[in-house]
C-alpha positions as CSV (number, residue, x, y, z in Angstrom):
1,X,131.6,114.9,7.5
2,X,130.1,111.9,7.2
3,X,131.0,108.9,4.9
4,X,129.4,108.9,1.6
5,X,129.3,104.9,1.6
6,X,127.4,104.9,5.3
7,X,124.4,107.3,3.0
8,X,124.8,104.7,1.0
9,X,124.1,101.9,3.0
10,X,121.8,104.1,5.0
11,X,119.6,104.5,1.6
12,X,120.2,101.0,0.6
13,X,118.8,100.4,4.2
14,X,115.5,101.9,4.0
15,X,115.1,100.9,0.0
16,X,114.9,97.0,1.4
17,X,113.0,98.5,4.6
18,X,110.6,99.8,2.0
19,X,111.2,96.8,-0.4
20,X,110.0,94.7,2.6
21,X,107.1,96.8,3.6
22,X,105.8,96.6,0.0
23,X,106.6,93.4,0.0
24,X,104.7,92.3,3.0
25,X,101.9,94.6,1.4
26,X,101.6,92.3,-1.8
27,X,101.7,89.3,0.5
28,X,98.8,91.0,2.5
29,X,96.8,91.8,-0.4
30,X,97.2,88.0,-2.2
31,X,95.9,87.0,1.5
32,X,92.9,88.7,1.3
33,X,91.9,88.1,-2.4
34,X,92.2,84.8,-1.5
35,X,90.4,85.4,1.7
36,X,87.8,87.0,-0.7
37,X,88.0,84.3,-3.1
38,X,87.4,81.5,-0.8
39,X,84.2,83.3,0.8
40,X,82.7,83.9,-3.1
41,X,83.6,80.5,-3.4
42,X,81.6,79.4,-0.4
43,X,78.7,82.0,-1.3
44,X,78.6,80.4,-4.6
45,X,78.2,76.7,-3.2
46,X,75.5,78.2,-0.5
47,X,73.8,79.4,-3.4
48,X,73.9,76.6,-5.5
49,X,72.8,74.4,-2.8
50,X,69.7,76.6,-2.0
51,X,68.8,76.6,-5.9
52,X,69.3,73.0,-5.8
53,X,67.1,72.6,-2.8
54,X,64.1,75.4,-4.2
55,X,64.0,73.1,-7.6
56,X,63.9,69.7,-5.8
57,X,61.2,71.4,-3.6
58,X,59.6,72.8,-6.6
59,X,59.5,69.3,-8.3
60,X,58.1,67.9,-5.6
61,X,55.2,70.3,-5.6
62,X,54.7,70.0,-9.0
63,X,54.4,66.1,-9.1
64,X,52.2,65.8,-6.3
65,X,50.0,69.1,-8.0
66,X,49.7,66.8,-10.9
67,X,49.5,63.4,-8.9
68,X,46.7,65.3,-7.4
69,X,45.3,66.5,-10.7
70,X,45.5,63.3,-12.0
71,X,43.5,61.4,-9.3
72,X,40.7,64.0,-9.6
73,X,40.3,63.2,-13.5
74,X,39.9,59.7,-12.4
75,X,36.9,60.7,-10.1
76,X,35.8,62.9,-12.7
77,X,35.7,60.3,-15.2
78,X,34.1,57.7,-12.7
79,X,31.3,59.9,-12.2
80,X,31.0,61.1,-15.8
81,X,31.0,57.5,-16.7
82,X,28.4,56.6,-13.8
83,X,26.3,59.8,-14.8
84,X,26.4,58.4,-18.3
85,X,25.3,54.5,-17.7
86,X,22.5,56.1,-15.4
87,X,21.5,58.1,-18.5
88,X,21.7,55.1,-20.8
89,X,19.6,53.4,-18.3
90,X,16.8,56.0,-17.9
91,X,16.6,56.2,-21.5
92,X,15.6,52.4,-22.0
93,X,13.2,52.7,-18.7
94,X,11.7,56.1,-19.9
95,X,11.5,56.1,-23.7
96,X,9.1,54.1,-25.9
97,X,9.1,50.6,-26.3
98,X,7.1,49.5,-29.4
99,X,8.1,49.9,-32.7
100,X,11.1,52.1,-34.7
101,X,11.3,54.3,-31.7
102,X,11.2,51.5,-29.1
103,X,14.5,50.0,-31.2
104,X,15.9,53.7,-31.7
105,X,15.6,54.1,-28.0
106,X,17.1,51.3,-26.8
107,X,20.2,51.1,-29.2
108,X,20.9,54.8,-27.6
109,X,20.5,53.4,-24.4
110,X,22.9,50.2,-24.8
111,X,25.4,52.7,-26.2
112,X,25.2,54.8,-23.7
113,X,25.2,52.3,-20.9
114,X,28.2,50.8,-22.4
115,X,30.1,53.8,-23.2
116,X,29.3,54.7,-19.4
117,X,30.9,51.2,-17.7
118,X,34.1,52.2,-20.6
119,X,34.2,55.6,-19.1
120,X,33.8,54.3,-15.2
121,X,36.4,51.4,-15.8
122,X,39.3,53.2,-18.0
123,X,38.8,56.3,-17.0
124,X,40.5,59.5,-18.9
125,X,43.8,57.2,-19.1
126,X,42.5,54.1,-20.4
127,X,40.9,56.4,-23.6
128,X,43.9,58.3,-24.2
129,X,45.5,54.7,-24.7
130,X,42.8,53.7,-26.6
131,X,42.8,56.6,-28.6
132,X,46.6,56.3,-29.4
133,X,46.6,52.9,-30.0
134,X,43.7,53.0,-33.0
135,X,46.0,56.5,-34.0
136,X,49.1,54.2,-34.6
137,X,47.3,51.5,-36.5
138,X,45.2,53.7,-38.7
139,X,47.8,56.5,-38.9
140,X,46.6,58.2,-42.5
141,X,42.6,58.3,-41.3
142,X,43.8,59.7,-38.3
143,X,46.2,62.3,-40.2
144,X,43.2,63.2,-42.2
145,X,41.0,63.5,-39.1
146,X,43.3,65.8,-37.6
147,X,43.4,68.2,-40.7
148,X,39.7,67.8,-41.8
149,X,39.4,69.1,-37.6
150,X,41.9,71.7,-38.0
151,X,39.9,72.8,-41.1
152,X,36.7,73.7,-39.3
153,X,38.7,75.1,-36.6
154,X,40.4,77.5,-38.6
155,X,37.1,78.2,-40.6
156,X,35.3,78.7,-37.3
157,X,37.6,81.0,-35.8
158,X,38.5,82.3,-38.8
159,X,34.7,83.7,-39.5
């Protein structure tokens, strides 16, 4: 018969072989979530980079769109102010001389002449300065302005 103790030790045996292979198991498993962690961890950088790259290159494009954008407003206003001192100019040349009229017709002239060589030097810029430099030493007209204007806006659309 065989000796109760050796069953023993024969169980106990394959309890720590099993104790072992589990174990090993758990040590295999830890591996590979941290296997798996480390890749997520390096997808995650890979994609941050890339967003990081896709916004820098978006900013880009967007500041030279409105670098862009912003030199063409310049023309525009160059020629709008050129276009304007021409009209000022053919005005004078081609309206009547004599009298109230002649007076009339070169006051609308200078004024548009001058208004033109504004528009040519400044630009869109130089007004928008202009503008908000007048706005911030005559701040209550200009708050009236802006509500008497939002007043027939609202009546306009409103209709």
């Amino acid at each position: 018969m065989a000796n109760p103790s050796s069953t023993k030790d024969y169980g106990h045996s394959t309890a720590d072989k099993m104790k072992d292979t589990a174990s090993h198991a758990v040590d295999k498993a830890k591996d590979m979530a941290g296997t798996a962690v480390d890749k997520a961890k390096d997808l995650a950088g890979a994609a941050v980079d890339k967003t990081k790259e896709l916004a820098s290159n978006v900013g880009h494009a967007v500041s030279s769109a409105a670098s862009a954008t912003a030199d063409a407003a310049g023309k525009m206003a160059t020629a709008t102010g050129t276009g304007v001192k021409h009209l000022g100019e053919t005005i004078k040349e081609k309206g009547p001389q004599d009298g109230m009229l002649g007076g009339a017709t070169r006051a609308v002239g200078n004024t548009l002449e001058q208004g033109g060589k504004y528009l040519e030097e400044e630009g869109f810029s130089g007004m928008l300065d202009d503008a908000t430099e007048l706005i911030r030493r005559n701040p209550v007209p200009a708050v009236l302005i802006g509500i008497g204007i939002g007043f027939l806006i609202g009546r306009t659309l409103g209709s």
